[in-house]
N, C-alpha and C positions, 0 to 999 in steps of 0.2 A: 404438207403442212402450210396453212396459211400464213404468209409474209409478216403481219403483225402479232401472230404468234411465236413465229422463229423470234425474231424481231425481239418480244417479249423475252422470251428463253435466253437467247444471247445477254441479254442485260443481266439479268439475274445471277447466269453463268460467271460473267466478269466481274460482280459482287464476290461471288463465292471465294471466287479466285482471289479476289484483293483482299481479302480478309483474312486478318492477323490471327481471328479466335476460330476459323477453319480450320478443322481435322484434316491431318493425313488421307484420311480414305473421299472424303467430299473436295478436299481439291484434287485429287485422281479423278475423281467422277467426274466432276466437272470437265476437267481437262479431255476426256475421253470423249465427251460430249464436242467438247470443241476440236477436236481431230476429226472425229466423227464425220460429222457439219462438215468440216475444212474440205474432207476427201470425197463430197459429194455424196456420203450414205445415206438412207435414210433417215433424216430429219428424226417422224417422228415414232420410230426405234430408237432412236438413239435418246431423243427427251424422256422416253420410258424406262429406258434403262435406268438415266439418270433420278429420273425421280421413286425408280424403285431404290438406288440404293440409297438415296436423302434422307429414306421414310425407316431405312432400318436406324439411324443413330440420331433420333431425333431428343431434344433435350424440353423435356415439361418444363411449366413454369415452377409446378411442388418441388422437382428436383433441384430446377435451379436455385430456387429460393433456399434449400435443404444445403447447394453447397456453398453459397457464397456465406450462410450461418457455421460453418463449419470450420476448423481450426486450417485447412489445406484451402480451403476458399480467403479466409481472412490472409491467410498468406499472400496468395494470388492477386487477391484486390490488394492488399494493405489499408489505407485509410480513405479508398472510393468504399470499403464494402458496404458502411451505413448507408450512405445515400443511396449503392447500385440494390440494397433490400428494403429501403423506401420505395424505390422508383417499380421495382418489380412485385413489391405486395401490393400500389395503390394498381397497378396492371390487372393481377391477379386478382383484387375486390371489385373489378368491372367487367371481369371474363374472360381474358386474358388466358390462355393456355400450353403456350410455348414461349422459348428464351425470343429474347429480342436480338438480338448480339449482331453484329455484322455479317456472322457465316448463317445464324439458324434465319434470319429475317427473311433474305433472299428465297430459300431452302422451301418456306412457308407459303412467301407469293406466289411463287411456282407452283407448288403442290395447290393451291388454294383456287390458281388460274386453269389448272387443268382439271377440277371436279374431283382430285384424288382425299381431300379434305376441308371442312367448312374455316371459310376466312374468319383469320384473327385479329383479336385486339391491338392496333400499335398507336400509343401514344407520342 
């Protein structure tokens, strides 16, 4: 794998990682990814892997929008949810097709930099 692509990868990776709204199973992935790397494996098996498992628990923009409108969503935000379903329906009325959030953002550029899916809206 070319150097500005690992390069690429590793950033993203330590996004995934630093983010609070990261599932359990994508910072494993991620993490795997960078053991991976660490131990001298193949690169970009190991980006594949990763970006296979990203692509299984990816969160739409309808969905988000469906939970942050929702009684366990209003919980979660508290009194961010108006503005976080302002912010994500004026997304969503430009084209916008996935969460924005600190873990899905990352998750997206990646997939979006290796041809696995067409680049999204970020505001």
């Amino acid at each position: 794998m070319e150097k500005e692509l690992l390069d690429f990868a590793a950033a993203k990776v330590d996004e995934m990682l630093a983010a609070g709204s990261a599932s359990a199973a994508t910072k494993a992935a991620a993490q795997a990814w960078k053991d991976a790397v660490a131990a001298g494996q193949d690169a970009e098996a190991a980006t594949n892997a990763l970006m296979d498992a990203v692509s299984e628990h990816q969160t739409s923009i309808v969905s988000l929008l469906g939970f942050i409108q929702s009684e366990a969503g209003k919980q979660v935000f508290g009194d961010a949810a108006e503005g976080m379903l302002a912010h994500e329906q004026e997304r969503k009325d430009k084209g916008a097709k996935w969460c924005d959030c600190a873990a899905c953002r990352p998750c997206h550029e990646l997939l979006a930099k290796f041809g696995r899916e067409e680049p999204d809206l970020y505001l």
